[in-house]
MIVO-893041 format. One line per field, with one value per residue (C-alpha): x negated, y, z negated; residue in three letters. Coordinates in nm, 2 decimals. Each point is the difference from the previous one (the first is absolute). Example, Ala and Ser with C-alpha at 12.3 -4.5 7.8 and 13.67 -1.06 7.14 Angstrom:
px (-1.23,-0.14)
py (-0.45,0.34)
pz (-0.78,0.07)
aa (ALA,SER)
***
This chain:
px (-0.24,0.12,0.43,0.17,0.10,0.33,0.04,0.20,-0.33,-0.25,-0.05,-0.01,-0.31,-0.15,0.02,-0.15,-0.31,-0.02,-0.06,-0.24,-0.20,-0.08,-0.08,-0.23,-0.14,-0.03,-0.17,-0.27,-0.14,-0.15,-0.15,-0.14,-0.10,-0.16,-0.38,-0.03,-0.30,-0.09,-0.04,-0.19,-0.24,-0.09,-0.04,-0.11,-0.28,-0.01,0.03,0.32,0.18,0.26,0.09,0.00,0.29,0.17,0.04,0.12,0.27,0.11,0.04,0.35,0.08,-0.12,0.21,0.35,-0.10,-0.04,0.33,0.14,-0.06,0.00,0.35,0.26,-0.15,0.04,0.33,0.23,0.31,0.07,0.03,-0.40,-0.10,-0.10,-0.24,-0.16,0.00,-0.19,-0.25,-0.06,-0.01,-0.26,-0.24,-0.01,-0.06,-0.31,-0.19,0.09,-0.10,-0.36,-0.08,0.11,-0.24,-0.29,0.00,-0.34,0.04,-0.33,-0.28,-0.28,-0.24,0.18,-0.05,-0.04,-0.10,0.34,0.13,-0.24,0.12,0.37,-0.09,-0.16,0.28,0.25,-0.18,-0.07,0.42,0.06,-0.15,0.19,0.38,0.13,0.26,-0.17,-0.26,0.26,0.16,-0.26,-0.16,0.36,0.00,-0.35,0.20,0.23,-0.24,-0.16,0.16,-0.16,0.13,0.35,0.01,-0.14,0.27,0.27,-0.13,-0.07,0.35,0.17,-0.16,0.11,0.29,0.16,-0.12,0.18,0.34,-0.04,0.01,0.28,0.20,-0.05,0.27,0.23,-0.20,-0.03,0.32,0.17,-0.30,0.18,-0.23,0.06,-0.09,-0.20,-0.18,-0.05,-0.14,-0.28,-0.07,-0.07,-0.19,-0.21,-0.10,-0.06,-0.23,-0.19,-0.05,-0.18,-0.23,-0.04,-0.10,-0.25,-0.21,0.00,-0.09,-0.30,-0.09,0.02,-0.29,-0.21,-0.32,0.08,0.38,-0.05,0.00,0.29,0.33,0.17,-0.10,0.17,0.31,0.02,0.00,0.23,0.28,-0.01,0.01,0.32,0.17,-0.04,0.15,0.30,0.05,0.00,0.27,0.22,0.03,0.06,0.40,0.21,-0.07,0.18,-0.15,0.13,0.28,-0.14,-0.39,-0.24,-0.13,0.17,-0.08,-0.11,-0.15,-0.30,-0.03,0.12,-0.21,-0.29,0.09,0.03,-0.25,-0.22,0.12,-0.03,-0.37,-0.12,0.24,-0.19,-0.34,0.03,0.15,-0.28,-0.25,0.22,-0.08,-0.35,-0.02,0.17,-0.24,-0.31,0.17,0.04,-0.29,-0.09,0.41,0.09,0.14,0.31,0.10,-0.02,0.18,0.27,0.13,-0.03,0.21,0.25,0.04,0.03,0.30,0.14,0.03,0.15,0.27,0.08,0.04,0.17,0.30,0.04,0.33,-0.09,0.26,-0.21,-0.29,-0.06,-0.13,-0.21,-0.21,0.03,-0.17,-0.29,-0.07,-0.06,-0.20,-0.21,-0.08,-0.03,-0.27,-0.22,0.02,-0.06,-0.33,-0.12,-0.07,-0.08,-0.40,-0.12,-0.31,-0.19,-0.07,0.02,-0.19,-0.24,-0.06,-0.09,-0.29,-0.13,-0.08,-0.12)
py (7.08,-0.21,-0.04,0.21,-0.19,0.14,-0.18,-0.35,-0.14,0.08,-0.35,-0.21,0.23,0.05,-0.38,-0.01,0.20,-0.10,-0.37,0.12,0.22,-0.33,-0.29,0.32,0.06,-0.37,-0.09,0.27,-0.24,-0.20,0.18,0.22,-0.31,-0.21,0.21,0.09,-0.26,0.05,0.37,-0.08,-0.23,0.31,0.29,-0.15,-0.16,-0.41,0.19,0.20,-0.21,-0.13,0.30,0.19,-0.31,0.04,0.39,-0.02,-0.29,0.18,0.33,-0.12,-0.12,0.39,0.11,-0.19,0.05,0.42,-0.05,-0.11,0.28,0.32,-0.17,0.03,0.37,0.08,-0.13,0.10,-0.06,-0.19,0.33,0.02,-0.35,0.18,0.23,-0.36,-0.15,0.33,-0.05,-0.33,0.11,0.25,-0.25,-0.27,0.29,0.21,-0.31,-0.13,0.36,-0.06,-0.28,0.14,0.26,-0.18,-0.40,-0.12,-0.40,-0.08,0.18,0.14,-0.28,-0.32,-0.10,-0.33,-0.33,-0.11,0.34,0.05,-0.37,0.11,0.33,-0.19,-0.28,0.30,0.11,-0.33,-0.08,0.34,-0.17,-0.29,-0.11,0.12,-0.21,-0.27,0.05,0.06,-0.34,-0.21,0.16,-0.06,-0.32,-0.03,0.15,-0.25,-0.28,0.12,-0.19,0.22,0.32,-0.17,-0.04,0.33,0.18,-0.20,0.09,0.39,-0.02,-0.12,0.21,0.33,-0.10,-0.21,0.30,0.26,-0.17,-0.04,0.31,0.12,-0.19,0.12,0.19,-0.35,-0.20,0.25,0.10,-0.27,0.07,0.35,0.18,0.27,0.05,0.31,-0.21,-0.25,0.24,0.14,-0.40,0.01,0.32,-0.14,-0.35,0.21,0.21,-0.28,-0.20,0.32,0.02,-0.41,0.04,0.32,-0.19,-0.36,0.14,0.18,-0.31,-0.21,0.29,-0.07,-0.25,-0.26,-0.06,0.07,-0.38,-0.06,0.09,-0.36,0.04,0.34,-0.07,-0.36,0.24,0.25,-0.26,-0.15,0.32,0.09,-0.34,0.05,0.32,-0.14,-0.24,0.21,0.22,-0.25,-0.12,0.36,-0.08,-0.23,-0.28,-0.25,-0.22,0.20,0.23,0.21,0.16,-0.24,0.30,0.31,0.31,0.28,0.31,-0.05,-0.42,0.12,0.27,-0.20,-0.26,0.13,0.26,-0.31,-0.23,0.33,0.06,-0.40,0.03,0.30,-0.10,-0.32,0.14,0.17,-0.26,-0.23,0.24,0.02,-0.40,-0.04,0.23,-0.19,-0.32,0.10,0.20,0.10,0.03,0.33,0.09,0.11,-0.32,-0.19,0.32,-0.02,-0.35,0.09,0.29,-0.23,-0.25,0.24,0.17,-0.37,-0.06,0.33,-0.07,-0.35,0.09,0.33,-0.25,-0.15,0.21,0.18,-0.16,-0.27,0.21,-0.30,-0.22,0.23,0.04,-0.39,0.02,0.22,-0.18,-0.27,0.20,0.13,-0.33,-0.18,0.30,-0.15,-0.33,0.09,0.25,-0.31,-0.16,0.34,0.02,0.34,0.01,0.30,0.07,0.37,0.03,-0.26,0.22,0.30,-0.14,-0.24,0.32,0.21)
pz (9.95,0.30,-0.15,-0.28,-0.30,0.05,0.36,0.03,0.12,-0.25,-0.18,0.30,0.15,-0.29,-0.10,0.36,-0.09,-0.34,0.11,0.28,-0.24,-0.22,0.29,0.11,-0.36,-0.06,0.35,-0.11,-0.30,0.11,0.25,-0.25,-0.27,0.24,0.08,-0.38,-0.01,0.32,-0.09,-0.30,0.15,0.32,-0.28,-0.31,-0.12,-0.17,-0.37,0.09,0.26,-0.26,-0.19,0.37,0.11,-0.38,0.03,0.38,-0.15,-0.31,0.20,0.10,-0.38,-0.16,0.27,-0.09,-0.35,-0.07,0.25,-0.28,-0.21,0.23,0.23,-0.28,-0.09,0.38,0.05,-0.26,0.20,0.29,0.22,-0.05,0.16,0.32,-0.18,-0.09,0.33,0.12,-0.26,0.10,0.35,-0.06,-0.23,0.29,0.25,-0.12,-0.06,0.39,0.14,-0.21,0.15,0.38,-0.10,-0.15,-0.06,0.16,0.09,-0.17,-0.24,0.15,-0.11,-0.12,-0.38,-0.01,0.25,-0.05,0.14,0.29,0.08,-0.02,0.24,0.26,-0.02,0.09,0.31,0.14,-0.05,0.19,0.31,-0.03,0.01,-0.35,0.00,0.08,-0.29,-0.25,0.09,-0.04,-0.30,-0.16,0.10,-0.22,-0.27,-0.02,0.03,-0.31,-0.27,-0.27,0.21,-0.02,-0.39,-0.07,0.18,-0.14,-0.32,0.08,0.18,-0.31,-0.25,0.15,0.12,-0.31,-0.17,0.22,-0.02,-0.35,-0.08,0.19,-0.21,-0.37,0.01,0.06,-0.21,-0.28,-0.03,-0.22,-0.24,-0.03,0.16,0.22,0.38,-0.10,-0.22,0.24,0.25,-0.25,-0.04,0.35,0.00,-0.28,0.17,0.35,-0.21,-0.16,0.33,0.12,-0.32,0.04,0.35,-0.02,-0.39,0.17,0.36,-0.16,-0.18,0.28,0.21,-0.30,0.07,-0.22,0.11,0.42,0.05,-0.30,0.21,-0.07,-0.35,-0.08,0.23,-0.23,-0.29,0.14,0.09,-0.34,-0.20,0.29,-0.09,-0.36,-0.02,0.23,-0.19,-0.33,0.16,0.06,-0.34,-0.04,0.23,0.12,0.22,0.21,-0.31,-0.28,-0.06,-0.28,0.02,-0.23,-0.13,-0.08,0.27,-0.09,0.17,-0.11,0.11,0.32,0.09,-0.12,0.16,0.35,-0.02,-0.06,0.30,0.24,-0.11,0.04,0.36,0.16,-0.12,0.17,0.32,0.13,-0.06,0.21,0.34,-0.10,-0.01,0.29,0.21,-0.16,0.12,0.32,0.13,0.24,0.14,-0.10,-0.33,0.12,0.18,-0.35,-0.18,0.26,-0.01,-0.43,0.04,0.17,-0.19,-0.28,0.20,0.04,-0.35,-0.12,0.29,-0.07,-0.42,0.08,0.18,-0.39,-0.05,-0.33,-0.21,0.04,-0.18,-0.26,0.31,0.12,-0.39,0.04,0.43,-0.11,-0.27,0.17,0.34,-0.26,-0.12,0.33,0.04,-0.31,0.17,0.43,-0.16,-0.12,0.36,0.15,0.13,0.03,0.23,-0.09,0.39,0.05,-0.33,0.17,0.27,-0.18,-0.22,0.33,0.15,-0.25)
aa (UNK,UNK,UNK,UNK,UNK,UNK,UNK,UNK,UNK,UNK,UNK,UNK,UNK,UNK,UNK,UNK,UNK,UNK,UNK,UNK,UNK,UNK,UNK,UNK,UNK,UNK,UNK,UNK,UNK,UNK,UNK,UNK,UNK,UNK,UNK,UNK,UNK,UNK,UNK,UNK,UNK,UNK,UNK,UNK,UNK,UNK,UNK,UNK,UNK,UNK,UNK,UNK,UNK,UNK,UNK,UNK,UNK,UNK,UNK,UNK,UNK,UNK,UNK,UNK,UNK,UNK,UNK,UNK,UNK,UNK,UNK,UNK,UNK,UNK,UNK,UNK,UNK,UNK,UNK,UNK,UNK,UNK,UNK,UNK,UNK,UNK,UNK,UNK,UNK,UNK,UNK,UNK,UNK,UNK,UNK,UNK,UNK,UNK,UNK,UNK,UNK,UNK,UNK,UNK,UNK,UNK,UNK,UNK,UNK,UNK,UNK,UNK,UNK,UNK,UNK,UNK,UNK,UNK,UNK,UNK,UNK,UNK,UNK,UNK,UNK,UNK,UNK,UNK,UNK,UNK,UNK,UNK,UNK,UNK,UNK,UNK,UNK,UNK,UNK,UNK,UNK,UNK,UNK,UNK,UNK,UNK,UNK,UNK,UNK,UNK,UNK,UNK,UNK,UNK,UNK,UNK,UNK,UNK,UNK,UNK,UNK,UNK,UNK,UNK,UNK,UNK,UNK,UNK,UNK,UNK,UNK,UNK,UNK,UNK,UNK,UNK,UNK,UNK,UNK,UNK,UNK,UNK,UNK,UNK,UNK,UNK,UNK,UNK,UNK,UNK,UNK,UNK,UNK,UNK,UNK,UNK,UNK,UNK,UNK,UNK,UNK,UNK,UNK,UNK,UNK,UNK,UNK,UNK,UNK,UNK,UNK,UNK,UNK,UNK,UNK,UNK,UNK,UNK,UNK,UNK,UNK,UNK,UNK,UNK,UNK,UNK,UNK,UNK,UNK,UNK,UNK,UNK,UNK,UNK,UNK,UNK,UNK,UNK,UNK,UNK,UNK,UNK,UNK,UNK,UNK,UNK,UNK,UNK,UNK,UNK,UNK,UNK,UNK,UNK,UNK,UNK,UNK,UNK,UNK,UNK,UNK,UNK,UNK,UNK,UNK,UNK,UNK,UNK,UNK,UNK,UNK,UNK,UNK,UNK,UNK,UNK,UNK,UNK,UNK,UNK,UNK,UNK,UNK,UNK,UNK,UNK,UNK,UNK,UNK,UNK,UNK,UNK,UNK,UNK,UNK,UNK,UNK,UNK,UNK,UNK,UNK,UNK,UNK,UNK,UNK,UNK,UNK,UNK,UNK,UNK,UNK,UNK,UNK,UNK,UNK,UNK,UNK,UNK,UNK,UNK,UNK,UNK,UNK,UNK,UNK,UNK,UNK,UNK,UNK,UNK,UNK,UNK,UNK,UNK,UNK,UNK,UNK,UNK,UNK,UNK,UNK,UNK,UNK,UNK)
***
């Protein structure tokens, strides 16, 4: 719109834009992943709060995953990227003009203790330095040795995971499969994490497994690390030049489909555990620092050039495992929950 593509200048400005377009895109994520449980915790009651966090987290995933199916049917030829870009334009708009429109800061009548807590916790911080606030309750954060572990383990989970699949293209291809089937491996493990996180997050609202969070994120890890483990035996390693056992479509599929289902049910309960363990600081203090550690790891195993792909199967592998072991000396403090039944 701004340079023809016929003028001398058109790749440096639109390298230009193209690289403002994503810090902007990116700076927006965390932003909009860090009040998920916050949000939760204000407009839903103690038997919906996890499945209201795992439908706010997962939103992002359905979105980058019926991408993958409508994109290639909208652009056909690389003439019709624009029409793209517009859609995507238009998505991110209407919801932002909602919420100008109608987006109270609170429910009439708050749901729970825990959120009436939360409400009043906001208005007193409005009359104080915010800054001020934020510091210090960060400070608690990071004095929380359980809060420490259980962010290095929610960081690594999505973010191993993340990078992991970006490469199945590399790492599959000396298997002989193609980077279209690669790309429906990835579609089928986003899928799964989705279904993983909506059955386990309804679980974990049920009576009997509200106080059980360390238990089914144990569980979850170990059914991810299993099926990492099975698909590398399914390729080559920096141990092995020849797959122990033979690929197939099916092993694959399985395979990953499995590790993205045990990944995204564990995910949520990890901001869900983190807001129990430290209430009364707002949710999305303890979401934040999650969301960047997650970004952390995705960076620093993104810089693993992807010839290298062998070391990275090898790297989350082994995050996945260190996972099993750091959940072990984790302490979740039901506090939030707590505070709910004390006042009932």
């Amino acid at each position: 719109m701004i340079v023809s593509p016929s003028n001398d200048n058109f790749t440096s400005v639109s390298l230009f834009f193209i690289h403002v377009g994503q810090i902007l895109n990116a700076a927006c994520g965390p932003l909009v992943m860090a009040p998920v449980s916050q949000l939760s915790c204000i407009w839903f009651g103690t038997n919906e709060r996890t499945r209201a966090t795992t439908f706010a987290i997962v939103a992002s995933s359905f979105g980058s995953t019926i991408g993958f199916l409508i994109s290639p049917w909208i652009v056909n030829t690389p003439e019709r990227i624009p029409q793209l870009l517009y859609i995507h334009l238009s998505l991110a708009l209407v919801p932002c003009v909602l919420i100008k429109i109608y987006f109270p800061a609170q429910p009439p009548r708050a749901p729970s203790p825990a959120a009436q807590s939360l409400i009043d916790g906001s208005i007193h911080e409005s009359n104080i330095d915010s800054l001020k606030a934020y510091m210090k309750n960060l400070r608690q954060c990071f004095a929380t040795p359980s809060f420490l572990l259980l962010c290095s383990v929610g960081g690594l989970l999505t973010g191993a995971f993340s990078a992991w699949t970006s490469l199945f293209a590399n790492i599959l291809a000396l298997e002989n499969f193609t980077e279209r089937q690669s790309g429906w491996f990835g579609f089928g493990a986003s899928l799964a994490a989705i279904i993983g996180g909506l059955c386990v997050s309804t679980l974990a609202d049920t009576r009997y497994f509200r106080r059980s969070f360390k238990s089914l994120i144990i569980t979850m890890i170990i059914g991810f690390f299993s099926a990492l483990a099975w698909f590398d035996l399914l390729v080559r390693t920096v141990f092995y030049d020849e797959p122990i056992l033979k690929p197939t479509v099916t092993t694959v599929i399985v395979s990953v489909t499995l590790a993205g289902f045990f990944q995204g049910s564990a995910a949520p309960l990890v901001y869900e555990a983190l807001a129990e363990i430290m209430f009364p600081l707002p949710e999305s203090l303890s979401a934040s620092v999650l969301v960047q550690f997650t970004n952390i790891v995705v960076l620093i195993l993104l810089l693993i050039p992807p010839s290298l792909y062998q070391w990275m199967n090898l790297l989350v592998l082994v995050a996945i495992g260190s996972c099993i072991l750091m959940m072990g000396f984790v302490h979740i403090e039901y506090k939030r929950r707590n505070e709910d039944e004390r006042k009932q």
